[in-house]
KOLGU-4560 file (N, C-alpha, C; in nm, 3 decimals, padded with zeros to 5 digits):
<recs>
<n_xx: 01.035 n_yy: 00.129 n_zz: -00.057 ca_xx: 00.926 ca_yy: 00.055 ca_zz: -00.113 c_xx: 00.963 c_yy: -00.093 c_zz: -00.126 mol: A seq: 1 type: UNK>
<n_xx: 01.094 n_yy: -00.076 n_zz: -00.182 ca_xx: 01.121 ca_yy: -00.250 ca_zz: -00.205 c_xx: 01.107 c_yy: -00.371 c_zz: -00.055 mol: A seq: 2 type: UNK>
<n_xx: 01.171 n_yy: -00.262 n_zz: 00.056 ca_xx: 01.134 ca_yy: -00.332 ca_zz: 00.175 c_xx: 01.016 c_yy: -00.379 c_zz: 00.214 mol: A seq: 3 type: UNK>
<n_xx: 00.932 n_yy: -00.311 n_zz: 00.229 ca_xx: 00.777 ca_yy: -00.293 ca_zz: 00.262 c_xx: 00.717 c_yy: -00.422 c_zz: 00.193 mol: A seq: 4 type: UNK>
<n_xx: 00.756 n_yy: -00.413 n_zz: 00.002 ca_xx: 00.710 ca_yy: -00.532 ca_zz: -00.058 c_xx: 00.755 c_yy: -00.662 c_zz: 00.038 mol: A seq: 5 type: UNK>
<n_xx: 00.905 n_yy: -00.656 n_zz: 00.034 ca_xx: 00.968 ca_yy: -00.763 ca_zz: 00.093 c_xx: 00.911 c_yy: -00.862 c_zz: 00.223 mol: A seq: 6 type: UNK>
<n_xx: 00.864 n_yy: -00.710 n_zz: 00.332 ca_xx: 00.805 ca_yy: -00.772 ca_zz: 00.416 c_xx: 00.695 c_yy: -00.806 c_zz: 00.425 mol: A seq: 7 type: UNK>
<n_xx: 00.613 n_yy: -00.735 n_zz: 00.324 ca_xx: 00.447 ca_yy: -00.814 ca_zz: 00.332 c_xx: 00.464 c_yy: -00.932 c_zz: 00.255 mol: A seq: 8 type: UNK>
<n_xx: 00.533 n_yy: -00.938 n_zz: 00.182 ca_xx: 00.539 ca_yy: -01.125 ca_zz: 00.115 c_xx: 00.610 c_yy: -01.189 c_zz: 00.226 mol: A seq: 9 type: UNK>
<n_xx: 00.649 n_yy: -01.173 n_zz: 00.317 ca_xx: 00.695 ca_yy: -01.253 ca_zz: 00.433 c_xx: 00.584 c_yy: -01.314 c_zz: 00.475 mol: A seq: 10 type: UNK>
<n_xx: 00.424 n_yy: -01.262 n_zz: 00.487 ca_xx: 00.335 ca_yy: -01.304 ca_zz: 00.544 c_xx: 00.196 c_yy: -01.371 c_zz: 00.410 mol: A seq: 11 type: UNK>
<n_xx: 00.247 n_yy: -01.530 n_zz: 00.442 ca_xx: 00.138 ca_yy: -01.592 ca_zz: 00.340 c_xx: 00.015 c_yy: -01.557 c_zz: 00.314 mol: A seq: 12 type: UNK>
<n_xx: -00.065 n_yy: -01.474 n_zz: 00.399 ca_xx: -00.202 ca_yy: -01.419 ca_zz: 00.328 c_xx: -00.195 c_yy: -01.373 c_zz: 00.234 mol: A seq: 13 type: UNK>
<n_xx: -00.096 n_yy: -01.253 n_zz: 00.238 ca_xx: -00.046 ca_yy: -01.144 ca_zz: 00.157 c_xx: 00.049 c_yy: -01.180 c_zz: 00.028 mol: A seq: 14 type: UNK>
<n_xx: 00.008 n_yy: -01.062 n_zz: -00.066 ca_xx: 00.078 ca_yy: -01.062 ca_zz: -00.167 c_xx: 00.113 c_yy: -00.911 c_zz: -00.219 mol: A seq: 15 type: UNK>
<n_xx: 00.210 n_yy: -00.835 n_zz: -00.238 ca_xx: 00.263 ca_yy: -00.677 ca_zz: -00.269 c_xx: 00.312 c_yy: -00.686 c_zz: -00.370 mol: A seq: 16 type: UNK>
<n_xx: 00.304 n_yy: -00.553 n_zz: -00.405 ca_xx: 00.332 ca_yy: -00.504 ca_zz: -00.558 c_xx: 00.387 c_yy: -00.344 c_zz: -00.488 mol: A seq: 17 type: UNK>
<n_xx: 00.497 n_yy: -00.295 n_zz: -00.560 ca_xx: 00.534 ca_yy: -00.159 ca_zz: -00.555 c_xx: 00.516 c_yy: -00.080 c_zz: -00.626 mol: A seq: 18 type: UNK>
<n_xx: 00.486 n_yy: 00.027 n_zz: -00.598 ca_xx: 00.408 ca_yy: 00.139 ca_zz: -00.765 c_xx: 00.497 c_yy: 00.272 c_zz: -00.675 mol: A seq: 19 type: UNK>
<n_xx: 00.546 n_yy: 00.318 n_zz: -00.779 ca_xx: 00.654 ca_yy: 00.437 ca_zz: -00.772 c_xx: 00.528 c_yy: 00.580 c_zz: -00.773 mol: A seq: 20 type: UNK>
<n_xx: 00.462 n_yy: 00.562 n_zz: -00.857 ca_xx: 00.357 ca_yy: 00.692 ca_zz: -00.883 c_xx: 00.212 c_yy: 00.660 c_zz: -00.892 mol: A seq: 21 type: UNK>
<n_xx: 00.126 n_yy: 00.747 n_zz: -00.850 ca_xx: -00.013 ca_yy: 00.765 ca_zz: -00.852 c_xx: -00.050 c_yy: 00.702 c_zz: -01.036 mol: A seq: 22 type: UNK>
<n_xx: 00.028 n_yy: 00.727 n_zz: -01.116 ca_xx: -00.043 ca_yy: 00.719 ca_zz: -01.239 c_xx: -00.001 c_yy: 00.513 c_zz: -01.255 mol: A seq: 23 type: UNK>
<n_xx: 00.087 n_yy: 00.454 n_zz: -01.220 ca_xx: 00.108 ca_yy: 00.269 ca_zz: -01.203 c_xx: -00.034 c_yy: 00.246 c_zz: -01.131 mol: A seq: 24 type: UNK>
<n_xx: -00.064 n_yy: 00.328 n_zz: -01.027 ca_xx: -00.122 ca_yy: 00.231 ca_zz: -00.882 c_xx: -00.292 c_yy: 00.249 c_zz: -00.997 mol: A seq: 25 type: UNK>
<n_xx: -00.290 n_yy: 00.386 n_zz: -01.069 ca_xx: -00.464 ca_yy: 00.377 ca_zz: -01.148 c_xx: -00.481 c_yy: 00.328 c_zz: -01.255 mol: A seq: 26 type: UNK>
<n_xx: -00.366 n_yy: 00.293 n_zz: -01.286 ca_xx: -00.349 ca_yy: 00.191 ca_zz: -01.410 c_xx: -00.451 c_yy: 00.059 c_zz: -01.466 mol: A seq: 27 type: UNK>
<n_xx: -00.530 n_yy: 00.066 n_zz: -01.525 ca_xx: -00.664 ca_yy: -00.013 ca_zz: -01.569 c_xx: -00.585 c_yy: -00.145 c_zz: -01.540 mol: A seq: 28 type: UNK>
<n_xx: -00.664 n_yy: -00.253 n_zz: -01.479 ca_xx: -00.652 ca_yy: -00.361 ca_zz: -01.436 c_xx: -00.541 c_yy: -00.396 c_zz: -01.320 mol: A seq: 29 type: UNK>
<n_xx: -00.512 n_yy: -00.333 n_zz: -01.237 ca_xx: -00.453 ca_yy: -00.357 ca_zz: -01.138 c_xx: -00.519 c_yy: -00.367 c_zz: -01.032 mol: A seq: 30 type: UNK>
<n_xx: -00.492 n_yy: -00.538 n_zz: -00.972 ca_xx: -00.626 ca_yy: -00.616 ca_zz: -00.870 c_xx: -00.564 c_yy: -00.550 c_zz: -00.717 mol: A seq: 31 type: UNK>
<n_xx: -00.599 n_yy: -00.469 n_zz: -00.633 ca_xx: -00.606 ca_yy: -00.503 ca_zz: -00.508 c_xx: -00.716 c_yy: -00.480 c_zz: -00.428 mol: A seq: 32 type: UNK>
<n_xx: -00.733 n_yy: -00.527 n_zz: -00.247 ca_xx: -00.774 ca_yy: -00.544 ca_zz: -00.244 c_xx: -00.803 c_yy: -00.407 c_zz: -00.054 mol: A seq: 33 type: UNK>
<n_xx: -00.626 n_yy: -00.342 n_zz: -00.075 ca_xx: -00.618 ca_yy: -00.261 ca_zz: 00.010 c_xx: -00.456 c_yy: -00.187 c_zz: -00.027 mol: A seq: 34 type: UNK>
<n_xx: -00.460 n_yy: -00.107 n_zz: 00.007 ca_xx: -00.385 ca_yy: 00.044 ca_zz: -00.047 c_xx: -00.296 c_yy: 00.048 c_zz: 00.051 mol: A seq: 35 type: UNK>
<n_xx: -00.144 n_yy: 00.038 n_zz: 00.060 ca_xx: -00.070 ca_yy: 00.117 ca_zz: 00.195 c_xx: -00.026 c_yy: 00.209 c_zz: 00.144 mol: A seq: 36 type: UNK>
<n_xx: -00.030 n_yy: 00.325 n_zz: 00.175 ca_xx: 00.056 ca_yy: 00.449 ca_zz: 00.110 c_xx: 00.158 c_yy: 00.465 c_zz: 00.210 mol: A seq: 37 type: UNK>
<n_xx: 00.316 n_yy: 00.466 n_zz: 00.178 ca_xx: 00.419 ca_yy: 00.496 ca_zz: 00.267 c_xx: 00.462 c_yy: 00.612 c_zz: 00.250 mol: A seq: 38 type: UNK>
<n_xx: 00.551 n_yy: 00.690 n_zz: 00.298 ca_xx: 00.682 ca_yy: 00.807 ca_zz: 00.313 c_xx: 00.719 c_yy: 00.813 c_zz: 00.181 mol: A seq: 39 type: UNK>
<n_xx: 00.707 n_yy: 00.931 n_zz: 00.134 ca_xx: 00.766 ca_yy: 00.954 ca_zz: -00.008 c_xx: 00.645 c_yy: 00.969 c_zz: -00.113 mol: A seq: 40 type: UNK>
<n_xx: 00.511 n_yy: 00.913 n_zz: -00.058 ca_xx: 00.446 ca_yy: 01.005 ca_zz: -00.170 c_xx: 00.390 c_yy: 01.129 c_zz: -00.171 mol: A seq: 41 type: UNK>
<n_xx: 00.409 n_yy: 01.205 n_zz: -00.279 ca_xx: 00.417 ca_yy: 01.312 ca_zz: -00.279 c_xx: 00.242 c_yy: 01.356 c_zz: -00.266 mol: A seq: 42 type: UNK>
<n_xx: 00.217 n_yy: 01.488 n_zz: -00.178 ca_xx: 00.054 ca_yy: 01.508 ca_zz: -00.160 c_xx: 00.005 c_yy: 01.481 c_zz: -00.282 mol: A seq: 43 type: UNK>
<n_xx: 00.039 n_yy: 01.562 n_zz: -00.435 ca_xx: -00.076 ca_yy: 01.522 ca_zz: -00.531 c_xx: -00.073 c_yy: 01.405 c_zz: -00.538 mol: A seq: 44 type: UNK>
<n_xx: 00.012 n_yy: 01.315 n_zz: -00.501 ca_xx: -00.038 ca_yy: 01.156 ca_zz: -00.599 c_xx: -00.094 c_yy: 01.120 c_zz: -00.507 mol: A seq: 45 type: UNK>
<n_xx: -00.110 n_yy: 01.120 n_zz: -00.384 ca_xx: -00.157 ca_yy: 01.085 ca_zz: -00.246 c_xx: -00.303 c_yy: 01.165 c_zz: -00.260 mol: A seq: 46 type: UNK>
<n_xx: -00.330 n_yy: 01.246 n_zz: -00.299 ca_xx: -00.475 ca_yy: 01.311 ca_zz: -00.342 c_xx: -00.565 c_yy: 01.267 c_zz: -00.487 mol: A seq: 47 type: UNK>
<n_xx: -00.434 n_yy: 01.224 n_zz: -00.576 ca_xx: -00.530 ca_yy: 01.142 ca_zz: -00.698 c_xx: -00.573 c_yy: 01.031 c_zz: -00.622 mol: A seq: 48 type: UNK>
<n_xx: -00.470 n_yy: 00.956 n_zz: -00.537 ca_xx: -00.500 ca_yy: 00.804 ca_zz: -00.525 c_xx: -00.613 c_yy: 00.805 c_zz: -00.445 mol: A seq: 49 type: UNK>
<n_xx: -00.614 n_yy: 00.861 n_zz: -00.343 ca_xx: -00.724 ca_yy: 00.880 ca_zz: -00.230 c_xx: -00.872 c_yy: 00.948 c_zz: -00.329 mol: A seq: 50 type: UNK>
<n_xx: -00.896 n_yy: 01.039 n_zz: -00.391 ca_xx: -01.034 ca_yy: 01.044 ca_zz: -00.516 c_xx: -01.013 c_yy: 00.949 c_zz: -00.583 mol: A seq: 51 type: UNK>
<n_xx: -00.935 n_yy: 00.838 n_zz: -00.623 ca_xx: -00.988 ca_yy: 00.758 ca_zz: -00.723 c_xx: -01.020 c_yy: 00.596 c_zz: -00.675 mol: A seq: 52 type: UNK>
<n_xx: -00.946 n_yy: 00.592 n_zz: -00.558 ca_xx: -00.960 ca_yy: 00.414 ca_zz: -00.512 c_xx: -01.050 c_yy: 00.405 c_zz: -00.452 mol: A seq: 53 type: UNK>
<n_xx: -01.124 n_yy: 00.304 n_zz: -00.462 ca_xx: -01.267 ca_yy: 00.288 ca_zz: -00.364 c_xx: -01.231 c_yy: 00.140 c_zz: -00.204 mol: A seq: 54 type: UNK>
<n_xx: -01.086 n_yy: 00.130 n_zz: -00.243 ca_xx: -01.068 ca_yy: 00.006 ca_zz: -00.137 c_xx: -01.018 c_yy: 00.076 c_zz: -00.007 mol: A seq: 55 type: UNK>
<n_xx: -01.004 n_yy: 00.037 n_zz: 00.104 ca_xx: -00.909 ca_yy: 00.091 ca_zz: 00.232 c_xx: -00.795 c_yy: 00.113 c_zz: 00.187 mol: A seq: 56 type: UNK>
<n_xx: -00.788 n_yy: 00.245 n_zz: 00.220 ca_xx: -00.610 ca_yy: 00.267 ca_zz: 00.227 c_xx: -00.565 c_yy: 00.309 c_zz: 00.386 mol: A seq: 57 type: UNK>
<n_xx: -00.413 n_yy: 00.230 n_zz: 00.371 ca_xx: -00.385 ca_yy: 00.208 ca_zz: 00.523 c_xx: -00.246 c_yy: 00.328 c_zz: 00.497 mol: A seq: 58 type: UNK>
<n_xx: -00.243 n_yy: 00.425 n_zz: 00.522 ca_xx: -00.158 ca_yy: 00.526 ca_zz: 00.570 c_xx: -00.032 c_yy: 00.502 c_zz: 00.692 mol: A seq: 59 type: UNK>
<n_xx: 00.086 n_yy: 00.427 n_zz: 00.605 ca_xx: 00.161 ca_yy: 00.366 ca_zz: 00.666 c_xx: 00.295 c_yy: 00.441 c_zz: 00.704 mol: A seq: 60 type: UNK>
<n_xx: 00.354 n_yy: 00.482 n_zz: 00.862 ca_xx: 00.459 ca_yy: 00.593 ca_zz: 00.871 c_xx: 00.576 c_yy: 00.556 c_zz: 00.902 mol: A seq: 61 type: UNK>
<n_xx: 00.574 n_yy: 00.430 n_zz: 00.868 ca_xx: 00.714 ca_yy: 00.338 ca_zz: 00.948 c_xx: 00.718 c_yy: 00.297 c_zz: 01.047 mol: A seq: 62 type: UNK>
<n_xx: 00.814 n_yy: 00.221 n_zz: 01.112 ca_xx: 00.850 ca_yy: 00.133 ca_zz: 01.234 c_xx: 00.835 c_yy: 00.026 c_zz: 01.242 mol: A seq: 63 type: UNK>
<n_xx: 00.865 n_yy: -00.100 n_zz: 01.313 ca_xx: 00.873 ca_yy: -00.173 ca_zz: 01.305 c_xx: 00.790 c_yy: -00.328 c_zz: 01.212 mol: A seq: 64 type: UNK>
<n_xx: 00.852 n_yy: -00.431 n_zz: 01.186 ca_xx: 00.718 ca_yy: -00.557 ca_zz: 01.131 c_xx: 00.645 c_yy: -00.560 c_zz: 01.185 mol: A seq: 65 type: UNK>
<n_xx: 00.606 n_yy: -00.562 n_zz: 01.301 ca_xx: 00.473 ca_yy: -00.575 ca_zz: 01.394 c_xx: 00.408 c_yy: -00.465 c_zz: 01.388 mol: A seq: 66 type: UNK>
<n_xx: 00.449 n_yy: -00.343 n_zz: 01.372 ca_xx: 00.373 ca_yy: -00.258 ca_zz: 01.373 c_xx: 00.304 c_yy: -00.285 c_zz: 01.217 mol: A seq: 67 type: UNK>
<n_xx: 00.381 n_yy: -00.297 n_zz: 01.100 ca_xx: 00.293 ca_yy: -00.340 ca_zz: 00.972 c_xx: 00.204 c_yy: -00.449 c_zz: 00.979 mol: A seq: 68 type: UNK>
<n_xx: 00.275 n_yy: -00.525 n_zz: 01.080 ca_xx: 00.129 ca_yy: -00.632 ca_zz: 01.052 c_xx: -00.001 c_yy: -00.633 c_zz: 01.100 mol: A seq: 69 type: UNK>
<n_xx: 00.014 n_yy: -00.573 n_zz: 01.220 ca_xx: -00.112 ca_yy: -00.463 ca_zz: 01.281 c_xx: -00.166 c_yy: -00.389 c_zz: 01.219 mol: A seq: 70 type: UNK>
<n_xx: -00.106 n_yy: -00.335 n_zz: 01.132 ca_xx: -00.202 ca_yy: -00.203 ca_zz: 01.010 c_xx: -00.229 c_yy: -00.289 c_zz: 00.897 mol: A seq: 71 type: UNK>
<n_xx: -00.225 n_yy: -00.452 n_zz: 00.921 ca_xx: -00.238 ca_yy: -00.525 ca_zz: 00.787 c_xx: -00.364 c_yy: -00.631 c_zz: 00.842 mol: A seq: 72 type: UNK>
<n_xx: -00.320 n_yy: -00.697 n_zz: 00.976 ca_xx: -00.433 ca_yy: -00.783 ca_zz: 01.016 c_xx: -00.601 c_yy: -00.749 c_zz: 00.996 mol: A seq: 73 type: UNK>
<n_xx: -00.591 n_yy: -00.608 n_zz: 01.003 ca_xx: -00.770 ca_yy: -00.629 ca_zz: 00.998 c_xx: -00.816 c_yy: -00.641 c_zz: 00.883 mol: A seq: 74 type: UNK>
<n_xx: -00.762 n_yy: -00.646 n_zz: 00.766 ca_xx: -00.785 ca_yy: -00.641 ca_zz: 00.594 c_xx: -00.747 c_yy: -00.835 c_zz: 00.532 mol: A seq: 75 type: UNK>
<n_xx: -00.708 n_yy: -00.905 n_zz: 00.658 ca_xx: -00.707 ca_yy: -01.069 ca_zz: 00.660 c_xx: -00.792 c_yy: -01.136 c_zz: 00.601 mol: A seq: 76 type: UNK>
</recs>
């Protein structure tokens, strides 16, 4: 997770935040504006988050920066 943050603040549009569990990411007042879910969350929190967020979530499986910034450009 810490990477992922690391590398989307590499790119000035963007700004990341890391949330360990489904219950941080539904946490009243937390602004975004699109969802990456990576490796490691577990199906239920990946099933709360998906019934409760109403923004795009980008279902992210690894590999390379370019490949993240491609699953990031169309949300620009």
């Amino acid at each position: 997770m810490e990477l992922l943050v690391r590398l989307i603040g590499n790119y000035p549009e963007f700004t990341a935040s890391g949330f360990q569990d489904a219950q941080e990411v539904l946490a009243p007042g937390i602004p975004m504006d699109v969802l990456l879910l990576s490796s490691g969350v577990s199906p239920a929190d990946e099933e709360l988050v998906r019934d409760a967020i109403s923004v795009p979530i980008i279902q992210h499986f690894g590999g390379g920066s370019g490949l993240l910034r491609a699953e990031l450009h169309p949300y620009i």
